[in-house]
Backbone as XML, in Angstrom:
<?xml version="1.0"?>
<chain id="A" units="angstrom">
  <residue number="1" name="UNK">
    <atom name="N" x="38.711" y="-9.925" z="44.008"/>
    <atom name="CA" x="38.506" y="-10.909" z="42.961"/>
    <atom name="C" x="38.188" y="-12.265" z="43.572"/>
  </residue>
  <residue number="2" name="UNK">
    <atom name="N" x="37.540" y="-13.139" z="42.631"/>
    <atom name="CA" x="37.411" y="-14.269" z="43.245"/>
    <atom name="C" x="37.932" y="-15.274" z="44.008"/>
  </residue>
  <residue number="3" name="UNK">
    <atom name="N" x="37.749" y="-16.504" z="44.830"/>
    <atom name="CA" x="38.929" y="-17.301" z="45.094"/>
    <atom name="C" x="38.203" y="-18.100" z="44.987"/>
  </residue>
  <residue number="4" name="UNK">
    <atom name="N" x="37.383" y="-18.107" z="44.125"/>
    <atom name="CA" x="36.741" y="-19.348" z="43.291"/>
    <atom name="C" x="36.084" y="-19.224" z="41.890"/>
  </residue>
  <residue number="5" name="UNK">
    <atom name="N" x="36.491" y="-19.361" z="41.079"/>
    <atom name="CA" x="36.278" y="-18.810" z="39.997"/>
    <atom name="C" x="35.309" y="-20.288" z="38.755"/>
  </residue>
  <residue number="6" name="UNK">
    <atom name="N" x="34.029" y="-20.222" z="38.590"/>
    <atom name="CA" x="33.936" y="-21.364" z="37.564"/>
    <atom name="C" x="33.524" y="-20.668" z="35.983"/>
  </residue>
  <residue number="7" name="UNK">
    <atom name="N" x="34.396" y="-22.049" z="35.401"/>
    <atom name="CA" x="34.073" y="-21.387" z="34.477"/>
    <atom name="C" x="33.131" y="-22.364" z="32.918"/>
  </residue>
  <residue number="8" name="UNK">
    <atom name="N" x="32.605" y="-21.366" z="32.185"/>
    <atom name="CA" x="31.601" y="-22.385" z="31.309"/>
    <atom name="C" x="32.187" y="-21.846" z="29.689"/>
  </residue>
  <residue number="9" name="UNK">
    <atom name="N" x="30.654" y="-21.811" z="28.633"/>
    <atom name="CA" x="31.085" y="-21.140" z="27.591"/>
    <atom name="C" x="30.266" y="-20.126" z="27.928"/>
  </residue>
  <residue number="10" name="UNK">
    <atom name="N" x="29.163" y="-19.771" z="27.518"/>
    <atom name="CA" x="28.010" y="-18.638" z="27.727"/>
    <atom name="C" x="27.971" y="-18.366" z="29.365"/>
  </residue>
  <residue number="11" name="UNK">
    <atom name="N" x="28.192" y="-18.722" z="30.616"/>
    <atom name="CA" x="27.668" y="-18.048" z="31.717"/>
    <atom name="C" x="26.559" y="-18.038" z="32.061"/>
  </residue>
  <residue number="12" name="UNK">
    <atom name="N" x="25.299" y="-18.972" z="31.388"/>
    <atom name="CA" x="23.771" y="-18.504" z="31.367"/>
    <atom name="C" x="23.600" y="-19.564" z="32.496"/>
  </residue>
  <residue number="13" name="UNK">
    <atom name="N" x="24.560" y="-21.086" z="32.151"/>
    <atom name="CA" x="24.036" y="-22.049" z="32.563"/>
    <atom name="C" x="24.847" y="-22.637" z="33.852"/>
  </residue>
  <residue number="14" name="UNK">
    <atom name="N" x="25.805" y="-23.289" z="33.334"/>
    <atom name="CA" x="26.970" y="-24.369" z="34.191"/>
    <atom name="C" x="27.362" y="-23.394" z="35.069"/>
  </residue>
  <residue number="15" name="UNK">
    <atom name="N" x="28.098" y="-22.471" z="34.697"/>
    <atom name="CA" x="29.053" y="-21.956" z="35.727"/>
    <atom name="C" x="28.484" y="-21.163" z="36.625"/>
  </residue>
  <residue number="16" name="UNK">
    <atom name="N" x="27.130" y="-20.388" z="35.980"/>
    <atom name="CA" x="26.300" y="-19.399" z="36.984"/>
    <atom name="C" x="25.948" y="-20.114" z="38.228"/>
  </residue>
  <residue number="17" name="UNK">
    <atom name="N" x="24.989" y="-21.154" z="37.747"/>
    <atom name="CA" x="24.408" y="-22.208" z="38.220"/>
    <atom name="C" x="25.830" y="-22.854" z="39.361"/>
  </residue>
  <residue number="18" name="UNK">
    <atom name="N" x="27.131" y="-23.384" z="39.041"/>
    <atom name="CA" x="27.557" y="-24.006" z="39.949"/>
    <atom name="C" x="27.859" y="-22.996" z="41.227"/>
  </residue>
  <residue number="19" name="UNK">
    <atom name="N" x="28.160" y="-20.980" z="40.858"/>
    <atom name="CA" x="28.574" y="-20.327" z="41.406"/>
    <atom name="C" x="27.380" y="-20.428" z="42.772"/>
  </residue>
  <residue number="20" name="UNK">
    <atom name="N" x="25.766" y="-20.305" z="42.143"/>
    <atom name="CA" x="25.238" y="-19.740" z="43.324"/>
    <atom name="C" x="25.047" y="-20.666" z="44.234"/>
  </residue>
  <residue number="21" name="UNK">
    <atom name="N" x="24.972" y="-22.244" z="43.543"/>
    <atom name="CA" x="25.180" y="-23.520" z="44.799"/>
    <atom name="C" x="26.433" y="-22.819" z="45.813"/>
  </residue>
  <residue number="22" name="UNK">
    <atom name="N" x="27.730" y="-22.775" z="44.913"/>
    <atom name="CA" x="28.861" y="-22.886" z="45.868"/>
    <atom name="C" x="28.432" y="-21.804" z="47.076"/>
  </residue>
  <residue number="23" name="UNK">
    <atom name="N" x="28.131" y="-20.593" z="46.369"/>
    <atom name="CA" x="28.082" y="-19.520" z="47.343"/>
    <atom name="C" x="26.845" y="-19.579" z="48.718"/>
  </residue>
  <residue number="24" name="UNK">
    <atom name="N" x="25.795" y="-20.424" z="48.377"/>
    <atom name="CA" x="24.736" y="-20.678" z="48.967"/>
    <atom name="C" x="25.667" y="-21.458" z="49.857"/>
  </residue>
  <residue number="25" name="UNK">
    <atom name="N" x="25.872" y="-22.721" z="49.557"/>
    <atom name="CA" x="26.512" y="-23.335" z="50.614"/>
    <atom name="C" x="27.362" y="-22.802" z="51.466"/>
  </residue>
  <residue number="26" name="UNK">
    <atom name="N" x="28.168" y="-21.572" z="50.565"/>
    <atom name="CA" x="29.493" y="-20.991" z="51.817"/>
    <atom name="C" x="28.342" y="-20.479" z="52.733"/>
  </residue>
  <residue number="27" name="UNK">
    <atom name="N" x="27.614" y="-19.683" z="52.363"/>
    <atom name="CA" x="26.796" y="-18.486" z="53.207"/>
    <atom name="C" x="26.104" y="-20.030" z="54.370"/>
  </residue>
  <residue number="28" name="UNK">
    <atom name="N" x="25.575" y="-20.922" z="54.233"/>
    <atom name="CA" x="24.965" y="-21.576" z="54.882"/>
    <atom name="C" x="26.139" y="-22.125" z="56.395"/>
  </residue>
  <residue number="29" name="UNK">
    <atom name="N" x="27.191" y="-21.810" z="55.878"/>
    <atom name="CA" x="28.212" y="-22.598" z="57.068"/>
    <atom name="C" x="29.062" y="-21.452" z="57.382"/>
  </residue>
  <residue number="30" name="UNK">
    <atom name="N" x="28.584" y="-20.421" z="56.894"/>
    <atom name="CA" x="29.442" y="-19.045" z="57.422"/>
    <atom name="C" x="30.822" y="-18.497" z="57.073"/>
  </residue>
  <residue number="31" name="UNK">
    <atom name="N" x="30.769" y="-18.911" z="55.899"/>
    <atom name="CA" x="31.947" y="-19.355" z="55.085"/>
    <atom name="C" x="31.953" y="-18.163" z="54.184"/>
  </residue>
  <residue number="32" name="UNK">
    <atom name="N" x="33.591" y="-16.958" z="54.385"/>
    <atom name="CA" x="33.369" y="-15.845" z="53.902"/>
    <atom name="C" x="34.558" y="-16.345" z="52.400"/>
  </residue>
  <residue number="33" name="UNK">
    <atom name="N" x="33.886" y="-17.036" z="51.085"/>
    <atom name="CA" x="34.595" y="-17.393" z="50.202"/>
    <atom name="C" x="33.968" y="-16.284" z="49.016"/>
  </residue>
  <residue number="34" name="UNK">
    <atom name="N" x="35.009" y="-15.641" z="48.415"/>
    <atom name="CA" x="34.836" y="-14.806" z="47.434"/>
    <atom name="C" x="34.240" y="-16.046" z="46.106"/>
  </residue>
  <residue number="35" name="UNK">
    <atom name="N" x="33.009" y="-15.984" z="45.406"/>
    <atom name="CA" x="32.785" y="-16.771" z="44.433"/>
    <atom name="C" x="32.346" y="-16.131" z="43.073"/>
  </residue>
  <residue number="36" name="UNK">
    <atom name="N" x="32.580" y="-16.940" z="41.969"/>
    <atom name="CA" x="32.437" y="-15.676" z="40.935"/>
    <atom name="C" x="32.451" y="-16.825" z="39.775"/>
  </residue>
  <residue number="37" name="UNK">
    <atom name="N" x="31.600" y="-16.178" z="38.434"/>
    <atom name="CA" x="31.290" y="-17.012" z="37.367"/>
    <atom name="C" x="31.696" y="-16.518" z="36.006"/>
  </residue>
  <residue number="38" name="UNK">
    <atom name="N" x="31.978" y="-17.077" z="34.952"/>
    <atom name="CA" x="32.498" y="-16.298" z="33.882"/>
    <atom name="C" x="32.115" y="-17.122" z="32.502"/>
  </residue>
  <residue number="39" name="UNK">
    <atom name="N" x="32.285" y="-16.868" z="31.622"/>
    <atom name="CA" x="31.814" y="-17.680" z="30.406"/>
    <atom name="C" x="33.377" y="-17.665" z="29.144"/>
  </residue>
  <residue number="40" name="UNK">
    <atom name="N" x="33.882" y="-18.106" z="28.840"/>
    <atom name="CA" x="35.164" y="-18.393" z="27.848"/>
    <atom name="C" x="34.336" y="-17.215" z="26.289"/>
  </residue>
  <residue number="41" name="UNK">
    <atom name="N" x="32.957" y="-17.861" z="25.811"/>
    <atom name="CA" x="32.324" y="-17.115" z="24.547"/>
    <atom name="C" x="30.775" y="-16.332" z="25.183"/>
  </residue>
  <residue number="42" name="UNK">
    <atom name="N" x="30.846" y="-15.805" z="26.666"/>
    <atom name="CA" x="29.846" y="-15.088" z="27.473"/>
    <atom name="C" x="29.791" y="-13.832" z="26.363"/>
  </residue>
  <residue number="43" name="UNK">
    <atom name="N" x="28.191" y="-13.731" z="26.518"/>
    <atom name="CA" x="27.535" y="-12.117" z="25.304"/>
    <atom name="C" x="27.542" y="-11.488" z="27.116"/>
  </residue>
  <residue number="44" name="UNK">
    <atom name="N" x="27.822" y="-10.713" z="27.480"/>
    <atom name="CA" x="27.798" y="-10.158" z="28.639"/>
    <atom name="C" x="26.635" y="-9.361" z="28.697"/>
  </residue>
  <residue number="45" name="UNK">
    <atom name="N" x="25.884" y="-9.861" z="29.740"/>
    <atom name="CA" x="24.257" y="-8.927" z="30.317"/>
    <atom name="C" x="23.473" y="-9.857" z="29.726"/>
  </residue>
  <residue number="46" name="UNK">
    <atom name="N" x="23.668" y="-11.189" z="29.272"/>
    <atom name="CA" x="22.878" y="-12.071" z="28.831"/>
    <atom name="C" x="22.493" y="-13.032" z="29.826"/>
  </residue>
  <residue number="47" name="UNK">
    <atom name="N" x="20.901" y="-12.944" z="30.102"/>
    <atom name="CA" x="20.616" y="-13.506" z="31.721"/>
    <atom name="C" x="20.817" y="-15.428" z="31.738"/>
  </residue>
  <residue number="48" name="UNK">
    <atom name="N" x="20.433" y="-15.826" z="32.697"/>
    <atom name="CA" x="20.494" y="-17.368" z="33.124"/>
    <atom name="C" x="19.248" y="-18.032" z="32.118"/>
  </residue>
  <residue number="49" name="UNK">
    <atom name="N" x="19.880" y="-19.242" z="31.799"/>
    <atom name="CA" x="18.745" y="-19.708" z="30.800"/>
    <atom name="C" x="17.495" y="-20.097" z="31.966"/>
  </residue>
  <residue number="50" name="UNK">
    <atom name="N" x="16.171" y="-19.862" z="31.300"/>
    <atom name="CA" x="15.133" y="-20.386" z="31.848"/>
    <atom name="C" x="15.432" y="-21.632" z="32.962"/>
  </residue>
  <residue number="51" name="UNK">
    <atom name="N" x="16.318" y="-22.593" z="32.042"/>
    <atom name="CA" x="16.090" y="-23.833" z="33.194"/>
    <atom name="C" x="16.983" y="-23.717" z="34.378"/>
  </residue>
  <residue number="52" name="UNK">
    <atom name="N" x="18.370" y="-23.226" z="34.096"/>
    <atom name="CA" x="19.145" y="-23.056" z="35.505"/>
    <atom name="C" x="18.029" y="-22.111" z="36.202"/>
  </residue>
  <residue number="53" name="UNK">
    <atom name="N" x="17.383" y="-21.408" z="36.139"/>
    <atom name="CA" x="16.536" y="-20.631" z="37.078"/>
    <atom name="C" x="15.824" y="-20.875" z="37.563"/>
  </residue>
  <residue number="54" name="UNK">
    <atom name="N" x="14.993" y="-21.936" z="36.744"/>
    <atom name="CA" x="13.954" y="-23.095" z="37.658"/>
    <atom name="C" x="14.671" y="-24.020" z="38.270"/>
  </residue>
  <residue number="55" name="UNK">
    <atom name="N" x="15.692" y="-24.659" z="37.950"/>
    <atom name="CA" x="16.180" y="-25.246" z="38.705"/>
    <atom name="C" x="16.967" y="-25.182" z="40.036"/>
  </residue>
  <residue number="56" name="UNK">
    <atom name="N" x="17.351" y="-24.058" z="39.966"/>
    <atom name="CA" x="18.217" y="-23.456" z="41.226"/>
    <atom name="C" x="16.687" y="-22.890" z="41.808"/>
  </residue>
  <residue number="57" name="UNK">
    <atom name="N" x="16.092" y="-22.494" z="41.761"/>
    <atom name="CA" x="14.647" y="-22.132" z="42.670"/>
    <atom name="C" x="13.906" y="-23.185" z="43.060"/>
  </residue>
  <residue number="58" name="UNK">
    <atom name="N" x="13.895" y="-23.989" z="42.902"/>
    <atom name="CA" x="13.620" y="-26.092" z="43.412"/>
    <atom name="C" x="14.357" y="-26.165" z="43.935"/>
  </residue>
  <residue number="59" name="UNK">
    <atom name="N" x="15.682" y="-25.876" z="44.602"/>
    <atom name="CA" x="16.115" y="-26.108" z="45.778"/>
    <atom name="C" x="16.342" y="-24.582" z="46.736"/>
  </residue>
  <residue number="60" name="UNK">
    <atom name="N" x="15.374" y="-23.770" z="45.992"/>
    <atom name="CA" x="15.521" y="-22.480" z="46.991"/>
    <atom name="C" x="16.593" y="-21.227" z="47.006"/>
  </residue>
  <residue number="61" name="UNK">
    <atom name="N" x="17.388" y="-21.391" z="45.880"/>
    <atom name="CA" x="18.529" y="-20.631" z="45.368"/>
    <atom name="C" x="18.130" y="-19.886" z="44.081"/>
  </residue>
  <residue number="62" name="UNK">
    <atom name="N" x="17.974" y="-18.682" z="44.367"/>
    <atom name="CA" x="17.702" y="-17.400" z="43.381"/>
    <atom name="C" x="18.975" y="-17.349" z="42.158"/>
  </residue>
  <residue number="63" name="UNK">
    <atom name="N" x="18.632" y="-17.376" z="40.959"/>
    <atom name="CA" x="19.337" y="-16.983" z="39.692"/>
    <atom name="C" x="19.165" y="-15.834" z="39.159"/>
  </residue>
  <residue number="64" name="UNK">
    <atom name="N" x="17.707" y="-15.496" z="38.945"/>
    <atom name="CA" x="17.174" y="-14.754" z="38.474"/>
    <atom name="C" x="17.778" y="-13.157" z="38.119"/>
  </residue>
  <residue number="65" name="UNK">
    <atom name="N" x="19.105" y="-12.643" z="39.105"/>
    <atom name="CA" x="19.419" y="-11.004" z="38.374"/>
    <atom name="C" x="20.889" y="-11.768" z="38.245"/>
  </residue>
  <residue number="66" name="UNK">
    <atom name="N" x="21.141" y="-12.498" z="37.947"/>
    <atom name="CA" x="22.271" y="-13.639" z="37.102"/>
    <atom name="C" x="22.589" y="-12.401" z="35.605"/>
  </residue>
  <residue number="67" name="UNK">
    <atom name="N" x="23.501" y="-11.590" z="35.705"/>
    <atom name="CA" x="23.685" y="-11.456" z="33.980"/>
    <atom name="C" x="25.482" y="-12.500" z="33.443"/>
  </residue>
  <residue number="68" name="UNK">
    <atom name="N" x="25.328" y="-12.693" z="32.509"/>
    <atom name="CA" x="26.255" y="-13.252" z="31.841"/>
    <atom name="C" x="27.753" y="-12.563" z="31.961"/>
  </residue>
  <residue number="69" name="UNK">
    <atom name="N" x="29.212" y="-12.951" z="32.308"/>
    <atom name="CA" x="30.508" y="-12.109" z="32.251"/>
    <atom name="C" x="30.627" y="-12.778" z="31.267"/>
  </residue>
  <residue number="70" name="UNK">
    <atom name="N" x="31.769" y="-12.109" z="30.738"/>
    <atom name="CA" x="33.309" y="-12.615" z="29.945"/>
    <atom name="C" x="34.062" y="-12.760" z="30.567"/>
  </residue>
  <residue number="71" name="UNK">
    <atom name="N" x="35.160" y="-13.955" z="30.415"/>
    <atom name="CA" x="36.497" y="-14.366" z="31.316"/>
    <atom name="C" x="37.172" y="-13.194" z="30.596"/>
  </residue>
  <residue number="72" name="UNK">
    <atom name="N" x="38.031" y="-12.659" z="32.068"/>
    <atom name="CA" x="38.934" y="-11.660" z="31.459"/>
    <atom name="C" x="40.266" y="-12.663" z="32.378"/>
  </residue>
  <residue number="73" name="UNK">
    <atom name="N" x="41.243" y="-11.977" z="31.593"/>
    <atom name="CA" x="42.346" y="-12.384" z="32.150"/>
    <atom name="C" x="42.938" y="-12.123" z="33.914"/>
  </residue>
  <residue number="74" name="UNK">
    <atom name="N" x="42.533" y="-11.219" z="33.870"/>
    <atom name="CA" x="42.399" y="-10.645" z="35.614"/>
    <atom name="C" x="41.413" y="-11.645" z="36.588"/>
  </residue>
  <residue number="75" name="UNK">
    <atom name="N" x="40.572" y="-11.953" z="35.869"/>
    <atom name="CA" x="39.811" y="-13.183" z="36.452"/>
    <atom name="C" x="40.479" y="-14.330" z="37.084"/>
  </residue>
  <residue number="76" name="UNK">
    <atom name="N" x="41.310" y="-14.788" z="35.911"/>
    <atom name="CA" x="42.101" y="-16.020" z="35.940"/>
    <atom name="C" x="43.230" y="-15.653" z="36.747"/>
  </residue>
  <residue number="77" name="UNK">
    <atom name="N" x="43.951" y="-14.754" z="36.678"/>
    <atom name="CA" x="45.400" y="-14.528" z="37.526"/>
    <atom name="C" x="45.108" y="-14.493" z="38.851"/>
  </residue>
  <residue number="78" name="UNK">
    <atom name="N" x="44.115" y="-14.030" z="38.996"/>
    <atom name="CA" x="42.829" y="-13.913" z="40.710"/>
    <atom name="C" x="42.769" y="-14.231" z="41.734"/>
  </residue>
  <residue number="79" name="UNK">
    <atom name="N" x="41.795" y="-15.699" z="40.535"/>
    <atom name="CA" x="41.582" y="-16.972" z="41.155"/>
    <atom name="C" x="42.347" y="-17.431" z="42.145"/>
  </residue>
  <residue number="80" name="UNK">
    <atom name="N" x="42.247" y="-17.974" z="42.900"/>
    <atom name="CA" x="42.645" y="-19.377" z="44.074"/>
    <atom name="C" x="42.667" y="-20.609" z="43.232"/>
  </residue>
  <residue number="81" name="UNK">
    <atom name="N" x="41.411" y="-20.364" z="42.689"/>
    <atom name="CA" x="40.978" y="-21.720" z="42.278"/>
    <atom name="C" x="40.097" y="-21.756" z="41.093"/>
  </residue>
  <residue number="82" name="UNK">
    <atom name="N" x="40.443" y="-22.099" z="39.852"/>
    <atom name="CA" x="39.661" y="-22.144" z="38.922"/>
    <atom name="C" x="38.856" y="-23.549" z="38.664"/>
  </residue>
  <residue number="83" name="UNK">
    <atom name="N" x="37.625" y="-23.850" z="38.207"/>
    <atom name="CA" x="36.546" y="-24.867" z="37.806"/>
    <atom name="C" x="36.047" y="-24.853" z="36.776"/>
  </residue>
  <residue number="84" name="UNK">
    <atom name="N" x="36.407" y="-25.480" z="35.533"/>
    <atom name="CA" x="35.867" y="-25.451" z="34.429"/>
    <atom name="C" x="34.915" y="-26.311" z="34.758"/>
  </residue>
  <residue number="85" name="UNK">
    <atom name="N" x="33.832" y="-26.178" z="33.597"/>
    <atom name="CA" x="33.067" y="-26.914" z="33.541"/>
    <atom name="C" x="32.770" y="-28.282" z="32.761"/>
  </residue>
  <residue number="86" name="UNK">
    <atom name="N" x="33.747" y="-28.421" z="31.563"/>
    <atom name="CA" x="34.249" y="-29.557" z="30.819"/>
    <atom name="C" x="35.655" y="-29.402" z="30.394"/>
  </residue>
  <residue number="87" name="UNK">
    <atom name="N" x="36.003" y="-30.043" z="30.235"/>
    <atom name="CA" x="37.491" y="-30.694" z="29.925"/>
    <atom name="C" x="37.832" y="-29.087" z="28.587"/>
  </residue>
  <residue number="88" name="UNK">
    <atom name="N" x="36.653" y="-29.229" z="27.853"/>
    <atom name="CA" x="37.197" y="-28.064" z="26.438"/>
    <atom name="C" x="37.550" y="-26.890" z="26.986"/>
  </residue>
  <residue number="89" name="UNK">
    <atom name="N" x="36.835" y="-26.524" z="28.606"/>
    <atom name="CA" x="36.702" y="-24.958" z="29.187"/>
    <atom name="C" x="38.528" y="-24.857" z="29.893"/>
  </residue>
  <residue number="90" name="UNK">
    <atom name="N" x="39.338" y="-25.631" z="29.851"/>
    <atom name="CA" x="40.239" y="-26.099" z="31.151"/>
    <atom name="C" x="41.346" y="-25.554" z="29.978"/>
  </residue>
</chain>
């Protein structure tokens, strides 16, 4: 399970999006950190919106086979470390 867990509402955008920065960066410094994304109201298998995908590909970071989770509770007990994405997700 994760030991970094962020989290959004849908999964399409914020949290996908902050997961593959974080994980890009671990992988760039050799950094073996379990990372993982989840959505609070995620439709699960629902992909990354258009713009996190262009946008994470402008700095060279693939979204694209991104599908959407649901926070499960096993998620959260998991964690190391949980990251909402606004104050409402926390």
């Amino acid at each position: 399970m994760p030991g970094i867990l962020f989290v959004c509402t849908g999964n399409t955008c914020r949290s996908s999006m902050a997961a593959a920065i974080a994980k890009h960066l671990a992988a760039e410094r050799g950094l073996d950190i379990p990372i993982a994304s989840a959505g609070i109201a995620a439709r699960a298998g629902d992909p990354a919106t258009p713009a996190a995908v262009e946008a994470l590909a402008a700095m060279g970071i693939e979204l694209g086979d991104h599908r959407a989770r649901s926070l499960e509770a096993v998620m959260v007990h998991s964690a190391d470390t949980i990251l909402a994405m606004t104050a409402r997700h926390a």
